[in-house]
C-alpha positions in Angstrom: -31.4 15.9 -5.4 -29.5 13.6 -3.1 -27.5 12.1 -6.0 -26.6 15.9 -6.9 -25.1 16.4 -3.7 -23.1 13.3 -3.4 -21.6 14.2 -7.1 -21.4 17.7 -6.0 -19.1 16.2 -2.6 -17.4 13.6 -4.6 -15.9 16.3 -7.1 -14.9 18.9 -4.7 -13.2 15.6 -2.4 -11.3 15.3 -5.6 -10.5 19.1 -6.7 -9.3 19.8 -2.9 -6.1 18.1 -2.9 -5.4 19.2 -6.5 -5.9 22.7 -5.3 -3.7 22.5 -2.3 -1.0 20.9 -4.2 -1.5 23.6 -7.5 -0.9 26.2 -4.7 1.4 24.6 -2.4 -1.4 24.7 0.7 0.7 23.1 2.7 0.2 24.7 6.5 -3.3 23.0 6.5 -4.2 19.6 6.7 -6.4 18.2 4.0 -8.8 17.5 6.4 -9.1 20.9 7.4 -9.5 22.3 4.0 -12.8 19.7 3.5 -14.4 21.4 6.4 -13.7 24.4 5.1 -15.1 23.6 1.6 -17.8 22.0 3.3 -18.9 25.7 5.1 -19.1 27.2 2.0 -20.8 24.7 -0.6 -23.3 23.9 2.5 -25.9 26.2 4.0 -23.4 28.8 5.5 -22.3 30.2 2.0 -23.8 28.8 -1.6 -26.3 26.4 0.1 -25.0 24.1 -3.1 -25.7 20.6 -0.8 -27.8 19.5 1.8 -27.5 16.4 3.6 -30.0 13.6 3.2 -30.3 10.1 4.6 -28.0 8.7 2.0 -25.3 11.2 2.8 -25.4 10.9 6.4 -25.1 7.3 6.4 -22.0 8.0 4.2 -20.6 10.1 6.7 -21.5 7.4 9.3 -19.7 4.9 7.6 -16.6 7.8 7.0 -15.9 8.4 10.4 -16.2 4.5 11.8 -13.7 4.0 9.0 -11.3 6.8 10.5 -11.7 6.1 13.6 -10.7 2.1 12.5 -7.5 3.6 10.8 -6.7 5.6 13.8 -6.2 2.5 15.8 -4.4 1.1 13.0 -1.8 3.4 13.4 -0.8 2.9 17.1 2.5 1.7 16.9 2.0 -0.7 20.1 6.1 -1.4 20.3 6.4 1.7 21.9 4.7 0.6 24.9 7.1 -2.7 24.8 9.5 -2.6 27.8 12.9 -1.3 25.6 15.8 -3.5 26.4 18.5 -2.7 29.4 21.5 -3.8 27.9 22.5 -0.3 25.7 25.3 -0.7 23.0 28.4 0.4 24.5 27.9 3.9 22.6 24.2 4.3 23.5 25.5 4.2 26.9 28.4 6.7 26.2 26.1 9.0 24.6 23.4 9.2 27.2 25.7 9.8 29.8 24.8 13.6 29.3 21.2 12.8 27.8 18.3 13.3 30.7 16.4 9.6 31.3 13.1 10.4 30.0 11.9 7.6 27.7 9.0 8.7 25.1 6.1 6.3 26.9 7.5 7.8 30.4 7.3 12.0 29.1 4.2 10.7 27.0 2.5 9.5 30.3 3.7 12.8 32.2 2.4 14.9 29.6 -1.3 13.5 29.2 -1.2 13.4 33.2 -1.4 17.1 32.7 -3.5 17.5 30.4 -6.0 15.3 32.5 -6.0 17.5 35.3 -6.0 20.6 33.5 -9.0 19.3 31.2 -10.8 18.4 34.6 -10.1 22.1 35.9 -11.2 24.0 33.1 -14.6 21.5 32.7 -15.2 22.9 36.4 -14.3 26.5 35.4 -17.1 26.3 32.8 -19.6 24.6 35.2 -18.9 27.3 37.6 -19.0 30.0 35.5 -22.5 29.0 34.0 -21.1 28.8 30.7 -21.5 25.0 29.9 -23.2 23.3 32.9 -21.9 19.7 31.7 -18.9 19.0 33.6 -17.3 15.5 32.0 -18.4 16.1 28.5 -16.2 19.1 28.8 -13.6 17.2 30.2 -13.6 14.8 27.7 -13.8 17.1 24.9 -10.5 19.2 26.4 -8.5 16.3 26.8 -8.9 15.2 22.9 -6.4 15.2 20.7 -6.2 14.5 16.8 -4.3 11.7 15.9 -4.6 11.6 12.3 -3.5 15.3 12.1 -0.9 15.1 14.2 0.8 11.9 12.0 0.1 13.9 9.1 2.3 17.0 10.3 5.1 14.0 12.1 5.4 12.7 8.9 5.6 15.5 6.4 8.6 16.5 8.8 10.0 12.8 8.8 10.0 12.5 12.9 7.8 9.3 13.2 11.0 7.3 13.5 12.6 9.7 16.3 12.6 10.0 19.9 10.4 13.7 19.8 8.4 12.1 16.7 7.6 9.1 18.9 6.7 11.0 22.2 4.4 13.2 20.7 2.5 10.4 19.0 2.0 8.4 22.3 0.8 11.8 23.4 -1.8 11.7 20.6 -2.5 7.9 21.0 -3.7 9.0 24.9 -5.3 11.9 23.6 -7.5 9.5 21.3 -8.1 6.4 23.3 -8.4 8.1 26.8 -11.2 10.5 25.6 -13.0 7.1 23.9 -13.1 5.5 26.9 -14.7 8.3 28.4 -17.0 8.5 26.5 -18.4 5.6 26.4 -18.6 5.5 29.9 -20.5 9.2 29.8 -22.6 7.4 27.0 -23.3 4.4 29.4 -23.9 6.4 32.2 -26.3 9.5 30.5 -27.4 7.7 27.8 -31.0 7.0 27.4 -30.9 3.2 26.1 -27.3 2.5 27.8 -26.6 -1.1 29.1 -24.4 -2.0 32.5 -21.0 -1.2 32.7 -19.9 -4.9 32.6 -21.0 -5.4 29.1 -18.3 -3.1 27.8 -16.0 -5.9 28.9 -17.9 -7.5 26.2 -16.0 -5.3 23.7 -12.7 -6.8 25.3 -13.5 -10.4 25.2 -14.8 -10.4 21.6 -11.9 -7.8 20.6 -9.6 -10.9 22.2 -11.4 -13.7 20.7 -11.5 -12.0 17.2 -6.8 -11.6 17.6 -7.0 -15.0 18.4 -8.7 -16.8 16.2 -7.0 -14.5 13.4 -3.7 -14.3 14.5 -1.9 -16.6 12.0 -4.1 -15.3 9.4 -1.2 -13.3 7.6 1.2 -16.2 7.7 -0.9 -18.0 5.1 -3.2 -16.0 3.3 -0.6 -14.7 0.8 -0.2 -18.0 -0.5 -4.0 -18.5 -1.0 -4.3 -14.5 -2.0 -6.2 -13.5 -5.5 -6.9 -10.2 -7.0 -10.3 -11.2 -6.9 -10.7 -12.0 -3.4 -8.9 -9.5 -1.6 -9.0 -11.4 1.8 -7.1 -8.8 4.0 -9.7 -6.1 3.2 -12.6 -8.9 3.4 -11.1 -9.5 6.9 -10.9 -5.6 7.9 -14.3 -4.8 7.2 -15.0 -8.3 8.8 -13.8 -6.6 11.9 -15.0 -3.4 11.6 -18.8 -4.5 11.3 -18.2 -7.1 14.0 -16.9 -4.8 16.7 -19.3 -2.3 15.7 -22.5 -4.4 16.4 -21.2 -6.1 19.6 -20.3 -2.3 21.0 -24.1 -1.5 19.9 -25.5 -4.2 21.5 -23.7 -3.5 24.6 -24.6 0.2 24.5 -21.3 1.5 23.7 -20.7 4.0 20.6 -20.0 2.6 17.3 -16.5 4.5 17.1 -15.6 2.5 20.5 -16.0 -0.9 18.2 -15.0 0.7 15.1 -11.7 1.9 17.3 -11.1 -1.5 19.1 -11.2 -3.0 15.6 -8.0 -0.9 14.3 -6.2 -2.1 17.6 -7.0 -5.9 16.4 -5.9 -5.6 12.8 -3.0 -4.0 14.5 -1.7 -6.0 16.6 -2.3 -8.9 13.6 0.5 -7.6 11.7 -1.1 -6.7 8.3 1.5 -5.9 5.5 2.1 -2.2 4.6 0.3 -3.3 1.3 -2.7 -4.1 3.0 -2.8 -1.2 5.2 -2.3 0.9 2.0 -5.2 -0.3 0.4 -7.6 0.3 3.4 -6.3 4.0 3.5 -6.8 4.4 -0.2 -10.7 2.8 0.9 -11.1 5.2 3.9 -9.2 8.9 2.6 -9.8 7.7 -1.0 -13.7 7.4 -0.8 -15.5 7.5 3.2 -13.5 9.6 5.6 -14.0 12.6 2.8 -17.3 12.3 2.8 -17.4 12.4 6.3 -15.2 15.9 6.9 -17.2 17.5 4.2 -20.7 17.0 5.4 -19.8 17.8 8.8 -18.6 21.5 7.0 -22.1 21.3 5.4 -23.9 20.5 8.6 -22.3 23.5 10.3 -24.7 26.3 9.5 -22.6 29.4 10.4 -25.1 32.0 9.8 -27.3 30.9 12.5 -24.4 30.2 14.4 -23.1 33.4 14.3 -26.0 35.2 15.3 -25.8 33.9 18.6 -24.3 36.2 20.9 -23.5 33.1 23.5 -22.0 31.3 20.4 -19.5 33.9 19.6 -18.4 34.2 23.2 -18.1 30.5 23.4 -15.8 30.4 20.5 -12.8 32.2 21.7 -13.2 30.5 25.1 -13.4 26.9 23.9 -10.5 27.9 21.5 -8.6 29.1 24.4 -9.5 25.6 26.8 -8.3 23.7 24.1 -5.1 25.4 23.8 -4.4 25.6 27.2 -5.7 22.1 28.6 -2.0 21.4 26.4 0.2 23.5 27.9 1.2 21.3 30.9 3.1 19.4 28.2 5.6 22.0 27.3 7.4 21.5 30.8 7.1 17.6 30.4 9.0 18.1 26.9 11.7 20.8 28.3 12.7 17.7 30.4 14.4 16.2 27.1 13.7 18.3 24.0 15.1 22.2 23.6 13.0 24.5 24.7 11.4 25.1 20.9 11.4 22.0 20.3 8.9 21.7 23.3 6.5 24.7 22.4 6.5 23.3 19.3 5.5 19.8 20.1 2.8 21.1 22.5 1.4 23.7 19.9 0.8 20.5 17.8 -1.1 18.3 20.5 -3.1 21.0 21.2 -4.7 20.3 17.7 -8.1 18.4 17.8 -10.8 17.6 15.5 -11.5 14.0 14.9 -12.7 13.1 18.8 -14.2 16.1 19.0 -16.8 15.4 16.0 -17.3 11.9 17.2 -18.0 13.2 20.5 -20.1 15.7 19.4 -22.0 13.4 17.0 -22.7 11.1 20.3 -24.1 13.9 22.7 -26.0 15.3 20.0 -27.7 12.1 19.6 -27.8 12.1 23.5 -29.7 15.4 23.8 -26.7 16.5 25.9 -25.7 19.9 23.7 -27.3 22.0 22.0 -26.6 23.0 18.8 -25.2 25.8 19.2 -22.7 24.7 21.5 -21.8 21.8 19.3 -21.3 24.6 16.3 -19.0 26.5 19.2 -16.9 23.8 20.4 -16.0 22.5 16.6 -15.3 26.3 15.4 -13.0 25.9 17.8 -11.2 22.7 17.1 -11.4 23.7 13.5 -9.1 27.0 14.4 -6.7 24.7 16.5 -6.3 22.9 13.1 -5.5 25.6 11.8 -3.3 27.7 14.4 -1.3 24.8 16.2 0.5 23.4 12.7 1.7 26.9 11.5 3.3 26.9 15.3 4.6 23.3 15.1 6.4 24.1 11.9 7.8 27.3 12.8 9.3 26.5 15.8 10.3 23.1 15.1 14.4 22.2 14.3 16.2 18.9 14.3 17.4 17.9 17.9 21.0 17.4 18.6 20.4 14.0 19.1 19.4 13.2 15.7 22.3 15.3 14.0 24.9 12.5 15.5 26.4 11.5 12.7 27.3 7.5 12.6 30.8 6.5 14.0 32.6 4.0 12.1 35.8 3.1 13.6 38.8 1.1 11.7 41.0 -1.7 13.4 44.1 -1.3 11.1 45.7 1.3 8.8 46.3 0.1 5.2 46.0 0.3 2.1 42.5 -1.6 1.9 41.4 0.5 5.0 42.9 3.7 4.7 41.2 4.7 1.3 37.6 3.8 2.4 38.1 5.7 5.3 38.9 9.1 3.5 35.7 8.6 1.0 33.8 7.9 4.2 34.9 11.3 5.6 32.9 13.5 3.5 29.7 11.6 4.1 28.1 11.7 7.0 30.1 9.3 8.8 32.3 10.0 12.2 35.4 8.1 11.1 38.2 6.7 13.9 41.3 4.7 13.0 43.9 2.4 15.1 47.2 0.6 14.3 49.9 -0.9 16.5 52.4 -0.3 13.8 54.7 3.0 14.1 55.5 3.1 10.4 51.7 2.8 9.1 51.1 5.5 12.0 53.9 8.2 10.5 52.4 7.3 6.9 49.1 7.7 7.4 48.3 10.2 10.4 48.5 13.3 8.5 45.9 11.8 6.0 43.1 10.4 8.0 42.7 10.2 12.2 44.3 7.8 13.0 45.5 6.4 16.8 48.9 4.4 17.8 48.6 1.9 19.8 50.7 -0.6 21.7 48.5 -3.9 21.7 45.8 -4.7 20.0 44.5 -7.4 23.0 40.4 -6.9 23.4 40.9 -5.2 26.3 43.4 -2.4 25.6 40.7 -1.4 22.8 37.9 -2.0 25.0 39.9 0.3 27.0 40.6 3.1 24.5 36.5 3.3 23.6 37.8 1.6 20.2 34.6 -0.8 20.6 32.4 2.6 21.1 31.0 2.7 17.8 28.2 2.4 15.5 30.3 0.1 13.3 33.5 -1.8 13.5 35.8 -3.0 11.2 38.8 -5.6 11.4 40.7 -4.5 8.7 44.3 -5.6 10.3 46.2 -8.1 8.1 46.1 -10.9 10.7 43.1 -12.9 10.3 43.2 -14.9 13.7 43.6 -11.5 15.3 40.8 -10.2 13.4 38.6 -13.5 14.3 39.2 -13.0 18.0 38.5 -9.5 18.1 35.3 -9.7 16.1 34.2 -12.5 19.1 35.1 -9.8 21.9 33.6 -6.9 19.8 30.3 -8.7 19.8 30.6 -9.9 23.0 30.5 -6.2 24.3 27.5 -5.4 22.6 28.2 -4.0 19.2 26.0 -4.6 16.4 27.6 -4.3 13.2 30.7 -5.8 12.4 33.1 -5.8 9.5 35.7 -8.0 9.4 38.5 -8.5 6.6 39.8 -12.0 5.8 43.0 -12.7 3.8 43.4 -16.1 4.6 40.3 -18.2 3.3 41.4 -21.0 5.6 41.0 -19.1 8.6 37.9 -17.8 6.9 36.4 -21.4 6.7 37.2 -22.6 10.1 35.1 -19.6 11.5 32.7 -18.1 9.0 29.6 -19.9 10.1 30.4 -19.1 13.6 31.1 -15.5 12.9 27.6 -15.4 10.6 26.0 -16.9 13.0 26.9 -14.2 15.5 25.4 -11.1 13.1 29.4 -10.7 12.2 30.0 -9.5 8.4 33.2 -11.0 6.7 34.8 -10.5 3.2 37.6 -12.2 1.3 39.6 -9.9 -0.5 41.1 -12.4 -2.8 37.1 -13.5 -3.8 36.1 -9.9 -3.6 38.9 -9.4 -6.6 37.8 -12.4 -8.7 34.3 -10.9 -8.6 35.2 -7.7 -9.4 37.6 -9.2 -12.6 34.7 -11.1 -13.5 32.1 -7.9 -13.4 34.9 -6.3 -16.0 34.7 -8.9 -18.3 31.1 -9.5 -18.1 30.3 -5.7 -18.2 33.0 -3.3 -19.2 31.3 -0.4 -18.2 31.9 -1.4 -14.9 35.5 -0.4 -14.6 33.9 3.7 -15.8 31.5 3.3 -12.8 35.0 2.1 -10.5 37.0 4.8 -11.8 34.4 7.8 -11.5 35.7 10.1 -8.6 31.9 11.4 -9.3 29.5 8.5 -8.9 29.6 5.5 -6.6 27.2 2.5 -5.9 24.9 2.6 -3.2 22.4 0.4 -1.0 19.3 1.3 0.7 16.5 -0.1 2.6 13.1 2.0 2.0 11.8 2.8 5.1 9.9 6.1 4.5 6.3 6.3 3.3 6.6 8.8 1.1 8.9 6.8 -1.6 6.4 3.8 -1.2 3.7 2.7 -3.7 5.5 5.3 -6.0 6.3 4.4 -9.7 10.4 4.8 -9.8 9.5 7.1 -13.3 7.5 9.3 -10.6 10.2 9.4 -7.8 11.3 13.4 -7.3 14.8 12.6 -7.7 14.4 10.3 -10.6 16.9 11.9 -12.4 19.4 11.6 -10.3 20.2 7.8 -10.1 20.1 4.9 -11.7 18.4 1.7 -9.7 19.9 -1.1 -11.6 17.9 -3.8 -8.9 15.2 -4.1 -6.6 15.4 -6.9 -3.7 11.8 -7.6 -2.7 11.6 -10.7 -0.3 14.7 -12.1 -1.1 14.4 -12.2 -4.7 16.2 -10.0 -7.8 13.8 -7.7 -9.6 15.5 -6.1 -12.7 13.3 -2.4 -12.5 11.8 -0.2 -15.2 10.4 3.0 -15.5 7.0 1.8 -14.2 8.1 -0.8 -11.5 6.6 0.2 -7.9 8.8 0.5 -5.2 7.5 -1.0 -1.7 7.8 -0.9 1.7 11.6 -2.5 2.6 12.5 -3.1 -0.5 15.9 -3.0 -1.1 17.5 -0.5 -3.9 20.7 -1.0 -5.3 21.6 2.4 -7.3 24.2 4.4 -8.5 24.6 8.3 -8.5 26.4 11.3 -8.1 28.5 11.1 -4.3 27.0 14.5 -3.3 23.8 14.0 -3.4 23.4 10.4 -3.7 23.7 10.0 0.2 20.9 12.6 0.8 18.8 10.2 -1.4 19.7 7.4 0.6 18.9 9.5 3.8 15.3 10.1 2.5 14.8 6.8 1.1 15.6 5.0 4.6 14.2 7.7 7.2 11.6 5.8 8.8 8.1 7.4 8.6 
């Protein structure tokens, strides 16, 4: 019978996702929907499973695996201290942006939710509703992590300043809520150890990052298929940090938890963080949400009067234990941007089943209360998503399209920057000659100027730019003013070389610096040389239609993908992959990873929304 339940599990973990995607579920995370399916093949509805000893120990080993690749997804350069020195048009930009980092509002935000948690814990005590004061606290304060990158990423916001905030938001709304608990556990626990042992955790957790930390400098050169030693080394981790925090009399989540931190902060490859997450969502962490659907029996539940009062009220602490951060957001966001960012911290699910599995096993809850306070979490899973993506629009911020600004009208420069125009690029143009000025003004923007010394453009914001380039026919001009331009902070610089002479005397200093150059002569040869080599070349050149183009992937959701499979297959051509510095020639069925580097060729319209996708960060 036990093997009949795990099939029974197994097949509707696999038919969940295809029913979702066969009828585009997509307001609810999958998660969610495994709880759900879990009430009804378990004793509330068709009473199709039951759990056993095998299955629990499953669902043991599902939820130390989530709560591993939960701190696997802390991005801990958040917390880095961010550089002073802006670019110059960072600095223009903020001038009318409020100074509210993401760690700062992040901090602000849980600060409330803290107090408020603390609050409504005491309004329960008082009230006689649920006497236990700091499990009530803790349970408040929760917030889901893995839901909340779900819904971050299917809108593409991990890589921007509201994505970012409202994941440190989540991060404290996982870790502080661990902590306390394992201090309740310490403290009320029946077989609890001293406080200083948790240090224990700590000083293994630190041993553990040090003796590993050049372990991914190496290992792919001694890496086989049949030895798998990243994975050998999570689970290495895992089991390690879950018996010390046992011994110690800490919660196996805490050392399950800490683990994810350490494999973090050893800087596994997206590969080998792929493959744990098909190990953990492919086979354990279902397990785990459906059998805790299975364990809830609502029609006992139900028929407790205190239960269904408990419900609404736990629902409502949840929600409103959140609301302090809607202020905090206003600070920087728009004001729907804000509701919508606190609807979706007010979702919890995965602390509040590990707490709840730890004060069950403490005696501290009943189960009735238990069944309460996850119906509960369960409808903020399902109520705080459909807010988040109703109210949610891009912020101004993020619709600033990229300045590109031209040191010279010509015709090398000139022509770029009118195909440039109808992307999304912010396009600026400067001469010091009158007669390129009366040619070219009425065809692109384009400024007179004087001088070209690096102060007069310094002065005219010319150096206020995403990217620069020295197209001007002088090449010791161009040389001097790519030193300057650098010098003030920009990043990316172009710079145009007619004289290869010059070009010699100062291209490895100019490299060297980050600056870009090109030879136009050599950039002709090449071309002559692509003609003769490949004759369809000059079709691509003269196609007003199609173009080439270059991308970096950066966004999850193209990685790990076969390029037959990619959504907008169709619509390009990828003639080469650069993977580590080296040429792949593609096919149908080559896999595109994490930062490779596509060059393709498409249709101008809706090539650079492809591009967009492929290198949104998420």
């Amino acid at each position: 019978m036990d093997q009949v339940s795990l099939v029974i599990i197994l097949l509707a973990a696999l038919l969940i996702p295809l029913i979702m995607a066969k009828f585009k579920i997509n307001s609810l995370p999958t998660a969610v929907m495994e709880i759900i399916v879990g009430i009804v093949i378990g004793p509330s509805v068709f009473n199709f499973v039951n759990t056993s000893d095998l299955i629990s120990q499953l669902s043991t080993i599902g939820v130390i695996v989530l709560l591993f690749l939960s701190g696997l997804e802390i991005d801990f350069s958040l917390f880095k201290k961010r550089r002073t020195a802006l670019t110059p048009l960072e600095q223009k930009n903020a001038v009318n942006t409020p100074k509210y980092s993401p760690v700062r509002l992040s901090v602000y935000a849980y600060s409330t939710i803290i107090v408020l948690s603390l609050l409504l814990a005491a309004a329960f005590k008082v009230s006689g509703l649920f006497s236990d004061f700091w499990l009530a606290a803790i349970l408040f304060g929760t917030i889901s992590l893995g839901i909340v990158i779900a819904a971050l990423k299917e809108q593409e916001l991990l890589s921007k300043a509201f994505g970012q905030t409202i994941l440190l938001i989540s991060v404290f709304g996982e870790l502080v809520p661990m902590m306390g608990l394992t201090l309740y556990a310490s403290v009320y626990g029946s077989n609890s150890q001293s406080l200083w042992l948790l240090l224990l955790i700590l000083a293994v957790a630190a041993l553990l990052l040090l003796r590993f930390k050049p372990f991914f400098r190496f290992y792919q050169n001694i890496n086989k298929s049949t030895t798998q030693l990243d994975i050998r080394l999570a689970f290495f981790l895992i089991v390690t940090m879950v018996t010390v925090a046992e011994s110690v009399g800490a919660e196996n989540i805490l050392g399950a938890f800490v683990a994810g931190i350490v494999l973090k902060l050893l800087n596994p490859s997206e590969t080998t963080r792929e493959r744990l997450d098909a190990i953990g969502y492919g086979f354990f962490i279902p397990i785990f949400f459906i059998t805790t659907g299975v364990d809830l029996n609502l029609r006992t539940l139900l028929t407790s009067g205190k239960t269904l009062l408990l419900i609404p009220l736990f629902f409502l602490a949840y929600m409103v234990a959140k609301i302090g951060g809607y202020w905090v957001l206003k600070l920087r966001f728009k004001q729907a941007n804000a509701l919508a960012g606190t609807a979706l911290t007010a979702t919890t699910m995965t602390m509040v089943l590990a707490v709840l599995r730890v004060a069950k096993s403490m005696k501290t809850i009943t189960s009735d209360q238990s069944g309460a306070f996850l119906l509960a979490a369960l409808l903020t899973c399902v109520i705080s998503p459909l807010i988040f993506n109703k109210f949610y629009s891009a912020e101004k911020e993020d619709l600033v399209k990229t300045a590109v600004h031209f040191i010279g009208a010509n015709l090398s420069t000139v022509p770029v920057a009118q195909q440039l125009r109808k992307g999304w690029y912010d396009v600026s143009m400067y001469t010091n000659h009158p007669e390129n000025y009366q040619t070219y003004h009425a065809q692109v923007p384009v400024t007179l100027m004087e001088n070209f010394t690096a102060q007069d453009l310094q002065d005219h914001g010319v150096f206020d730019t995403d990217i620069l380039v020295l197209g001007h026919i002088d090449a010791e001009r161009n040389y001097e003013l790519a030193k300057a331009a650098k010098a003030y902070g920009l990043r990316r610089i172009i710079v145009r070389f007619e004289d290869r002479n010059v070009l010699n005397e100062h291209e490895d200093e100019l490299r060297e610096l980050g600056v870009e150059v090109y030879n136009t002569p050599e950039a002709n040869i090449t071309l002559l040389r692509a003609l003769i080599e490949s004759p369809s070349t000059l079709l691509l050149l003269n196609d007003t239609e199609n173009s080439i183009y270059e991308v970096r992937v950066l966004n999850h959701l193209y990685t790990d993908v076969q390029i037959k499979n990619l959504q907008f297959a169709q619509d390009i051509t990828i003639s080469q992959v650069i993977r580590n510095r080296k040429l792949i020639a593609p096919n149908g069925n080559t896999t595109i990873m994490y930062g490779d580097r596509l060059i393709f060729t498409g249709n101008k319209q809706t090539a650079a929304q492809i591009r967009q996708a492929l290198a949104t960060a998420n």
